[in-house]
C-alpha positions in Angstrom: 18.4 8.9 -5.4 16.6 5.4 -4.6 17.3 2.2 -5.7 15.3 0.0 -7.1 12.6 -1.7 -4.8 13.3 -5.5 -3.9 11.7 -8.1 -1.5 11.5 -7.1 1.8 12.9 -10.0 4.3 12.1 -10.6 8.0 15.3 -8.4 8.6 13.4 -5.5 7.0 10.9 -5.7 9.3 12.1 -2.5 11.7 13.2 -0.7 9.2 9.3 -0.9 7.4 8.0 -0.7 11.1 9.8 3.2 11.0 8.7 3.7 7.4 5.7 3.2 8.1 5.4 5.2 11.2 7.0 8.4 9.2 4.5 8.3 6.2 1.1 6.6 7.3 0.0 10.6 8.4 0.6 11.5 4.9 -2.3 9.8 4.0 -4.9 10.3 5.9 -7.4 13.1 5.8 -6.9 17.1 7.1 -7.7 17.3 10.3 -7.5 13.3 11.7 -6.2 13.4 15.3 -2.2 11.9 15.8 -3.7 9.7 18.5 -6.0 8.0 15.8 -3.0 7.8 13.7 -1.0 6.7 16.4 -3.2 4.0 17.7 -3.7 2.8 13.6 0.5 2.7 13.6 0.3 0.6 17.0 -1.8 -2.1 16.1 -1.3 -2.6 12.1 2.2 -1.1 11.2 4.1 -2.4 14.3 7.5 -4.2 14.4 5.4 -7.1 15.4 2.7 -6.7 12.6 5.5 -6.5 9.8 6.8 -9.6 11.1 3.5 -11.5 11.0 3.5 -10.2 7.2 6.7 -10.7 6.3 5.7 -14.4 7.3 2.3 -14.7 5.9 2.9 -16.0 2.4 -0.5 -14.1 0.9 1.8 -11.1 1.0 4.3 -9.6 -0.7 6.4 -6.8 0.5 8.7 -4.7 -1.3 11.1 -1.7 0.2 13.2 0.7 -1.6 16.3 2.4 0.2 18.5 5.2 -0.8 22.0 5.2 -1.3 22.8 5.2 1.9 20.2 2.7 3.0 17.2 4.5 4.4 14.3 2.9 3.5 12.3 5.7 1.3 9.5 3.7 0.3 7.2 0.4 0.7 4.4 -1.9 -1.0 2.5 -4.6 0.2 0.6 -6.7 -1.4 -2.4 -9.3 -0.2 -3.7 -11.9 -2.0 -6.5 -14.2 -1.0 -10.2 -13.9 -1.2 -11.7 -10.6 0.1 -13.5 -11.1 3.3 -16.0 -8.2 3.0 -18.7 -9.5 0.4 -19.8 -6.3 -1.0 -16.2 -5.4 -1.7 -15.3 -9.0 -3.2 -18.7 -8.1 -5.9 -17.4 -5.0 -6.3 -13.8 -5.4 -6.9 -14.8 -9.1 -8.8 -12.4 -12.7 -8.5 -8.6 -13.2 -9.2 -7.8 -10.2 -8.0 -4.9 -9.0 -5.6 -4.8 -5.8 -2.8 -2.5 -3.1 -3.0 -3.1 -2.5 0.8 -0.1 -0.2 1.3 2.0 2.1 -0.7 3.9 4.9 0.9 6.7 6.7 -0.1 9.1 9.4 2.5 7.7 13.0 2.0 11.4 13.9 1.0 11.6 11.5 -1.8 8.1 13.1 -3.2 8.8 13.8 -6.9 11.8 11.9 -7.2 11.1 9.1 -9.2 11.0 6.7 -6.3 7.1 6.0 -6.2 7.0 5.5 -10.4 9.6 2.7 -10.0 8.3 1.2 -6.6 4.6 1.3 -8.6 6.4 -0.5 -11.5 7.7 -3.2 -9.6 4.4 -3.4 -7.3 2.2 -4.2 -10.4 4.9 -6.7 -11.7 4.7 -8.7 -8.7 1.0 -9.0 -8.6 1.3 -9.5 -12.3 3.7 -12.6 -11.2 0.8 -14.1 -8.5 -1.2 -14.6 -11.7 -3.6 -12.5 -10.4 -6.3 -10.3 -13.2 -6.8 -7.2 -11.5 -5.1 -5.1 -9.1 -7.4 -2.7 -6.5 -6.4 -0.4 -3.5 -8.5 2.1 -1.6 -7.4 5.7 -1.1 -9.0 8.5 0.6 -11.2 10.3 -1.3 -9.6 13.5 0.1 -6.0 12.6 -0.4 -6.0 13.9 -4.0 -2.0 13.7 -4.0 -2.6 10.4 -4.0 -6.2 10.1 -6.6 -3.5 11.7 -9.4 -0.4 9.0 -8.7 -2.9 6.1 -8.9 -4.9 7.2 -11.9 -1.7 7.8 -13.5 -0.9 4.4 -13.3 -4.1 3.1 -14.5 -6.5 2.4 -11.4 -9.7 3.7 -12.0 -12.5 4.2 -9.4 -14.6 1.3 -9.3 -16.6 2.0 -6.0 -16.4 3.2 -2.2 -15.4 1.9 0.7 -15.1 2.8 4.9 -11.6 2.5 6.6 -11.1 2.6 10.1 -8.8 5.0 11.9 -8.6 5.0 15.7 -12.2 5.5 15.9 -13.1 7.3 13.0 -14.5 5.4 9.9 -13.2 7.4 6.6 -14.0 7.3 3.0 -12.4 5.4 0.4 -12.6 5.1 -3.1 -11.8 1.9 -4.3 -9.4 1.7 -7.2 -9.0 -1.1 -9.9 -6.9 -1.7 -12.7 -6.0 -4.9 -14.7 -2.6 -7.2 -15.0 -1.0 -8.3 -17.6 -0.6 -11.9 -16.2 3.2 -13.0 -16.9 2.6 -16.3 -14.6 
C-alpha cells in the first residue's frame, strides 16, 4: 500500500530519476522503439534533469512511496506561460501543466494514482492557477479513462517528440477550484 504523495526534495531526485526510467515505456504507444524511449529517459528524465526541476521554482513535484520506501508514483507540475502559441490559444491563460504523471505498473489499481491525482490537482489549485491541462497519447487509452475520470476533457491535439518520432496527443483540460 502507498502513502500519501508529498513534495519531492532535491534528495528525491535519484529515486524519481529510477521512477521515471521504470514507467515512462508505459506510456508511450505499441510499437515505439526502447532506443527512442531510452534516448527520451536520457535527456528529460535524468538524475541531472530532476535536479534542474527540483530547482526550478515553476515546478512542483510530488512522489509517493510504499511502505517500505519505493517510490511508486510521481507528478510534476509546470507553471509559466506556454511557449507554443497555438497551444497557449488552445489551452487559454492562468493555466498550469500536468507534464508528468506516472505510476509503477505493480501499483496499477491500487489506489495509489486516485490519491497522487488528488493531491496533484490540489497543488495546482494552491498556485492559483484556473485550469489544469496535460497531453496523453491518443492510443494510451489506460490512461484516456484515468484522466477523464478525473475531469480532464479533450480540448485539442498536440505532437510530442520521442527519440525521433513525433506522436499524437490529445490535449486534456479541466478547471481548479482556486483555494489561493
Amino acid at each position: 500500500m502507498a502513502i500519501s504523495p508529498r513534495r519531492a526534495t532535491p534528495a528525491d531526485a535519484p529515486a524519481l530519476h529510477d521512477l521515471a526510467a521504470r514507467t515512462f515505456g508505459l506510456a508511450t504507444p505499441p510499437g515505439t522503439l526502447q532506443t527512442d524511449i531510452d534516448a527520451f529517459i536520457s535527456q528529460h528524465l535524468s538524475q541531472s534533469s530532476f535536479e534542474q526541476y527540483l530547482a526550478d521554482p515553476d515546478r512542483i513535484l510530488l512522489l509517493t512511496e510504499a511502505e517500505d520506501g519505493k517510490p511508486v508514483g510521481y507528478a510534476m507540475l509546470v507553471g509559466g506561460p506556454i511557449q507554443d502559441p497555438e497551444l497557449a490559444a488552445t489551452v487559454g491563460p492562468d493555466s498550469i501543466e500536468l507534464s508528468k504523471f506516472y505510476v509503477a505498473a505493480d501499483s496499477h489499481g491500487s489506489g495509489t494514482a486516485a490519491s497522487l491525482m488528488t493531491e496533484t490537482l490540489a497543488a495546482a489549485a494552491q498556485t492559483g492557477a484556473k485550469t489544469c491541462w496535460l497531453g496523453v497519447n491518443q492510443l494510451n487509452v489506460r490512461a484516456a479513462k484515468f484522466y477523464a475520470k478525473h475531469g480532464f476533457e479533450i480540448i485539442g491535439t498536440k505532437k510530442f517528440l520521442v527519440g525521433d518520432v513525433w506522436h499524437d496527443d490529445h490535449v486534456r483540460a479541466r478547471r481548479l477550484e482556486v483555494t489561493r
